[in-house]
N, C-alpha and C positions, 0 to 999 in steps of 0.2 A: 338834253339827252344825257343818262348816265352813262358811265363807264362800262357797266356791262349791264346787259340786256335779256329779254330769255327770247329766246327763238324754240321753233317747234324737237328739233331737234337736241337741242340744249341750251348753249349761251352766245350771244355778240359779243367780243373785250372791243372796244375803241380802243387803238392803241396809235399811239406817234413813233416812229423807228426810224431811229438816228444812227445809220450805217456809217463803216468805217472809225466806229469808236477803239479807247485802247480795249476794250473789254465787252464782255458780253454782260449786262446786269440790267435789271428792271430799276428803272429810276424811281419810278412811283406818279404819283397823278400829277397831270399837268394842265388845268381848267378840267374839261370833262372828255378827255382821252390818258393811254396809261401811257408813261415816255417808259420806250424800249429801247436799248443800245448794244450795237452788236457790233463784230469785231468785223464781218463780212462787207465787202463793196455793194453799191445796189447793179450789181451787173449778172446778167442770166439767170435771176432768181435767187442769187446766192444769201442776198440779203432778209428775205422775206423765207428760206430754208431755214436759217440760223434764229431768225424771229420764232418759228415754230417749234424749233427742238428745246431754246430757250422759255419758252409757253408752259411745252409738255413737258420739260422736268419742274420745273417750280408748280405747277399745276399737280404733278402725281397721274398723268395720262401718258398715251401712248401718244409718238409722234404725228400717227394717221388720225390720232382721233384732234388736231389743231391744224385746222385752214384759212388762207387769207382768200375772203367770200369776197371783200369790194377793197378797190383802191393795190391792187399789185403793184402800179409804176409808181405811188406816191409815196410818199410817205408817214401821211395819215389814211390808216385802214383798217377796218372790220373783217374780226378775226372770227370765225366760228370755232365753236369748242364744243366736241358733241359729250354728249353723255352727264354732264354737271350742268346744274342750274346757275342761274345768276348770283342767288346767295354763298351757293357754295365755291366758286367763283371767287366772289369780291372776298369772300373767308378768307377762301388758299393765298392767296394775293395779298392779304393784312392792308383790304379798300374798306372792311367793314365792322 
């Protein structure tokens, strides 16, 4: 499986998200998901909140337009990203 994928509505990111970091930053690929690290707990959503808005600005989308479609309670999860393709995707993200 690659890192991202296309979906009908736009892209899958596989991403890894390592709550409770000092910081919020995209670490970069890690086998074939992306390591995300965010500064939030994984408690109430807070972590998988902070995963998105970290998406959507390095992406250049809006918040609404990046959701966690599978894997909410884990920490490896499929991120939908509407409106951009895969390639444009792995571009904005420097996967490709």
């Amino acid at each position: 499986m690659a890192i991202v994928t296309g979906h009908a509505g736009g892209s899958i990111l596989a991403v890894k998200v390592v709550p409770g970091a000092s910081r919020d930053r995209i670490a970069g690929p890690l086998g074939e998901r992306l390591k995300v690290q965010v500064r939030q707990p994984p408690e109430k959503g807070a972590a998988n909140k902070a995963l998105c808005r970290l998406l959507a600005r390095a992406l250049g989308v809006r918040p609404a337009d990046v959701e966690v479609v599978r894997g909410p309670t884990r920490p490896e999860k499929d991120v939908l990203v509407r409106g951009l393709g895969p390639d444009e995707v792995a571009r904005r993200l420097g996967l490709g």
